[in-house]
N, C-alpha and C positions, 0 to 999 in steps of 0.2 A: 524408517529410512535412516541413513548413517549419515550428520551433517558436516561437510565437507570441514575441515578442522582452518581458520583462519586468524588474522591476528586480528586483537580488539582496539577498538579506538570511543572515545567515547563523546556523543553530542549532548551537554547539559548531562542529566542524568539519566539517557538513553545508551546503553552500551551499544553497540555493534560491533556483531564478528565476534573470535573465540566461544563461540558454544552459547552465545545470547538469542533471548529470543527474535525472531526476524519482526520489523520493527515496518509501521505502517509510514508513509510520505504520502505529502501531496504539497502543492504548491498558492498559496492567494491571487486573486486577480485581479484586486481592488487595485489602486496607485496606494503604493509604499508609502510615500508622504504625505501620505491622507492615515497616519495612524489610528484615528479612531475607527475610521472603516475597517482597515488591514486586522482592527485588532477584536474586533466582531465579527468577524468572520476567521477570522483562528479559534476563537470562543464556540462557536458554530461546530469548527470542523473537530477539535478538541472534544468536546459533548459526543461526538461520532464514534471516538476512537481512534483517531489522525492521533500518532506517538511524536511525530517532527514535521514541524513546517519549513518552507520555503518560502523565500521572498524575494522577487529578481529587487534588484538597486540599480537603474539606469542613469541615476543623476543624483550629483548631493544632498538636494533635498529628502529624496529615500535615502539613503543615507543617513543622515542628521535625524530621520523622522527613526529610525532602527532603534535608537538608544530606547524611546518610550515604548517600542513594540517589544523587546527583549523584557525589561524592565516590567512591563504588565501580561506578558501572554502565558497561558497555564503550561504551555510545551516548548521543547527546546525551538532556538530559530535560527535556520542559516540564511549566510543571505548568499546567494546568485547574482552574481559577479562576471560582466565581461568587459573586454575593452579596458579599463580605466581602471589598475592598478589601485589610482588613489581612491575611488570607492570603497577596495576592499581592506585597506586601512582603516579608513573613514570606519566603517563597519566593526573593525576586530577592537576600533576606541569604545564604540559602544555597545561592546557585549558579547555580541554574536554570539552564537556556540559553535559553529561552523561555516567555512566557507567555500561556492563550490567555485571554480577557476578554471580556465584554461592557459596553462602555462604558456600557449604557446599565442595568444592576442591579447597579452594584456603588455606588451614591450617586450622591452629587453631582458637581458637576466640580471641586471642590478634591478630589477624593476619585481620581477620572478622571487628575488634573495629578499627584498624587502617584507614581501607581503609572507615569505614565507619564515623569517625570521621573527614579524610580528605575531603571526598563527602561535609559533613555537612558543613565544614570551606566556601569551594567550592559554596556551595549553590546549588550544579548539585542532580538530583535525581539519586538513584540506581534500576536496572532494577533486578528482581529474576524470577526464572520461572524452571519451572517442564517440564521434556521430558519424555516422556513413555519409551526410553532406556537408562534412567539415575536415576531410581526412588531410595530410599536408602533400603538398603538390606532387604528381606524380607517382605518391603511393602507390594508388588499387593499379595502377598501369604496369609497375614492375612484376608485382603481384600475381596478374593476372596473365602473365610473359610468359610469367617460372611455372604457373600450374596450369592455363588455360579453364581452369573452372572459377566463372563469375564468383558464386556463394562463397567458397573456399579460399578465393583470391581478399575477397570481402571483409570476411571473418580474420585472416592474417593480417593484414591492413589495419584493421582496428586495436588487434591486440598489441600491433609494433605501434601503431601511432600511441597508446596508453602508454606503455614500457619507454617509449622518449619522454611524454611529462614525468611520471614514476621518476626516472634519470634525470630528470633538471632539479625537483624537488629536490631529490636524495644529495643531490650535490652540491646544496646549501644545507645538508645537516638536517633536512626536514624528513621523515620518516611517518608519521602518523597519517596515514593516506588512505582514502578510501576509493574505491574505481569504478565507474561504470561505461560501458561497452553498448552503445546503441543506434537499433538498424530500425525502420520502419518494415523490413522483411522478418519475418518470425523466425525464419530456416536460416537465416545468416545471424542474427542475435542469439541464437540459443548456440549457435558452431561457435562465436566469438567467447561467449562467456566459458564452454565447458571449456576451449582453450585455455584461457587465459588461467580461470580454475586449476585447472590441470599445470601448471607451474608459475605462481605466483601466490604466495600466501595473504596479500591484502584482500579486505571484507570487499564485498560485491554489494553492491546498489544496481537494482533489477531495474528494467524498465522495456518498452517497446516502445518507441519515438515516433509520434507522428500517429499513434494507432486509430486517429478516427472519432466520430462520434459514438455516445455512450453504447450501440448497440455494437457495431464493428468493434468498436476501441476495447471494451469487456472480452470480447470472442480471441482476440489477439493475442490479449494481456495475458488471458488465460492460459493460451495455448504457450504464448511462451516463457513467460513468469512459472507458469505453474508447470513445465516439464522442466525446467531447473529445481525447481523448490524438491519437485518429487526424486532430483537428483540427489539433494543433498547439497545445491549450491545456492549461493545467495543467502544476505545479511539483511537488506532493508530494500524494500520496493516500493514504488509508485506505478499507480494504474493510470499513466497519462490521458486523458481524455479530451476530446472539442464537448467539455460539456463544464457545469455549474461544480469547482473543487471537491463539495458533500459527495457529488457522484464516483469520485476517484477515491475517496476515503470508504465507502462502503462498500466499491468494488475488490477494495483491497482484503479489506477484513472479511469477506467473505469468500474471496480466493485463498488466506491463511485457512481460513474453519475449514473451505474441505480438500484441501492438502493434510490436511491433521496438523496441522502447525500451529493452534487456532483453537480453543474450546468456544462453543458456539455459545451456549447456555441461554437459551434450547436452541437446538436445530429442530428446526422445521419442518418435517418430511411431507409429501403430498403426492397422490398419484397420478396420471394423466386420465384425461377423459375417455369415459366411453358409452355404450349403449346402454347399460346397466347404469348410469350414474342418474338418479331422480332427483336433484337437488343441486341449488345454483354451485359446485366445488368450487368453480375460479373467484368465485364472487367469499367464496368464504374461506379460501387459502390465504386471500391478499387483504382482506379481514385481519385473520391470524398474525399477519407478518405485520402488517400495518400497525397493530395492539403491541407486540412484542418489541419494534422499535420505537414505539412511543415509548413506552416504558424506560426502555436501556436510555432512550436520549435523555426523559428526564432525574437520571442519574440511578435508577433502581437497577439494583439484582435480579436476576428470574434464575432461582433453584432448582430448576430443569433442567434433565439432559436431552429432551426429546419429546415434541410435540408433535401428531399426526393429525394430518389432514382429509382424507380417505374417501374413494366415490361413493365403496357400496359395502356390503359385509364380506364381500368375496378377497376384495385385498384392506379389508379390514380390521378389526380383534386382531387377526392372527396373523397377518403378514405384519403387521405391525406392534405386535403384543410386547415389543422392549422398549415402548415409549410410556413415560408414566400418565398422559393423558391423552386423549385422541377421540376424531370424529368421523363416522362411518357414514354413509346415506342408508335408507331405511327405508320403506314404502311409501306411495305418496305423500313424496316431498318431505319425510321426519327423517332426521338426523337421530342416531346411535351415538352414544357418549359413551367411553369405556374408560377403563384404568388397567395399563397393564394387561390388556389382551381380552378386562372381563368387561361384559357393559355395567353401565348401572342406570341409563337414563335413555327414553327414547321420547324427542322431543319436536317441535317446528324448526324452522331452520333460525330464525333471529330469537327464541327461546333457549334453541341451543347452542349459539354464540354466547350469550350472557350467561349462560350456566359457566360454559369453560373459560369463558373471561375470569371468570368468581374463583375457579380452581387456579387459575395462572395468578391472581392476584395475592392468592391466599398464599404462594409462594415466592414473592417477590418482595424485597424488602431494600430499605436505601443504602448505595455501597457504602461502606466504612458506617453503618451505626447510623447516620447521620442524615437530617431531613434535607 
């Protein structure tokens, strides 16, 4: 896929936009002020693969508590910002790497020009973005006048209400802007974004608002995070979820891996059930997965491109033979172990778990050198 060509802005040492890799978010849930919490759980979501965190700031004490979350967290950290101006001060004195804003509830435009003059000083980008329950009065209504189609009426709405912050920014001399466009409908979020795409060259921050819990919220995201990405649009996303932040971080990284935007190292592969299957597979997929994210969490490598899971020998060896290690079912209840399409071991089913555990181990080693 050709990735939509945008301009870059950069949070800490995370580029975003112009040709950068598309960068994972999620946001903490702990209270801000409570930094040692906030900051154990960054550490947590960090370990996962989270490249940028978020942190709302409702009151000065988050605020005040941001200097030591910046100051000790392994990844860049914006903070979330509404209402109160002086928060996002407060914030850019200590540290921040970015801040996200709504130009248009935090006051006045001396209020707008301040925060956005301190960004500038800062050198941090500012994040602006449109929610379909927060559009500015009487938008979707004109909108929907001129074209009579809801979705359509929606998606314009969004991308003019961005394009007025965009405009308040710009006209305090602020330029380094990042945007997001978000609907809890998937069909009106993905209209809003390839608009806006489609003429405006600031980076895209994906998302789907409001998407639910981790089983609905995943299905969403997917659908529409991941028809943009396969567009070629979007910079940095977040899998919002009603669940535990770890859940939005692996949901992320594993919607990059199969967009191809994403090296899995290994991907996983596994078949569904069926009548031919003699051996517990679901019990021994989520084995597999369960093994390979311990590992990744406690900071190791796995030197795989592709590890199979497999019912029987029929979508075995050979349907699967461009994985360099993989498990087949085999007759009462024994598991086939192969390499590359050939076997070499026919075993019980928790004998041949720890064989191929021993093969993934023997290839896994701690990133950068180091224990």
């Amino acid at each position: 896929m050709k990735q939509r060509v945008s301009n870059r802005v950069r949070v800490g040492r995370v580029a975003i936009g112009g040709g950068a890799p598309v960068s994972v978010q999620s946001m903490t849930n702990t209270r801000t002020s409570d930094a040692a919490a906030t900051l154990a759980q960054i550490r947590e979501l960090a370990a996962l693969g989270c490249d940028i965190i978020r942190c709302a700031v409702p009151d000065m004490p988050s605020a005040e508590a941001m200097r030591r979350i910046v100051a000790e967290s392994p990844i860049p950290v914006i903070a979330d910002i509404h209402f109160d101006w002086r928060l996002a001060l407060e914030s850019i004195r200590a540290g921040v790497h970015g801040v996200r804003i709504n130009p248009g509830n935090i006051g006045g435009a001396d209020r707008v020009r301040a925060v956005a003059e301190a960004a500038g000083e800062a050198g941090i980008p500012i994040r602006v973005g449109a929610n379909t329950g927060s559009l500015p009065k009487g938008l979707f209504e004109s909108k929907l006048a001129a074209c009579g189609d809801h979705d359509e009426a929606m998606a314009e709405s969004l991308c003019e209400a961005v394009e007025t912050q965009i405009c308040t920014l710009e006209s305090c001399g602020f330029h380094d802007i990042k945007v997001s466009l978000k609907a809890s409908s998937v069909p009106v979020m993905v209209a809003a974004y390839r608009k806006f795409a489609a003429r405006s060259p600031f980076p895209l921050h994906l998302g789907v608002t409001e998407a639910g819990t981790t089983s609905r919220g995943i299905l969403k995201s997917a659908a529409g995070i991941g028809a943009l990405l396969l567009d070629g649009i979007g910079d940095t996303i977040r899998v919002s979820l009603t669940a535990p932040p770890r859940e939005e971080v692996k949901a992320g990284i594993a919607l990059l891996e199969v967009c191809g935007l994403r090296d899995a190292y290994p991907e996983i592969v596994s078949c569904p059930t069926c009548a031919r299957t003699e051996y517990d597979l679901i019990g021994m997929a989520e084995r597999v997965e369960e093994l390979v994210a311990s590992l990744k969490a406690s900071g190791r490598r796995i030197g795989l491109k592709k590890i199979a899971v497999m019912g029987c020998v029929v979508n075995g060896p050979g349907e699967a033979k461009d994985a360099e290690f993989g498990l087949a079912g085999s007759k009462n209840g024994y598991v086939a172990l192969f390499r590359k399409g050939v076997p070499f071991a026919n075993l019980p089913q928790d004998e041949a778990f720890e064989a191929l555990k021993q093969e993934i181990l023997a290839f896994s080693s701690p990133e950068n050198g180091a224990e």
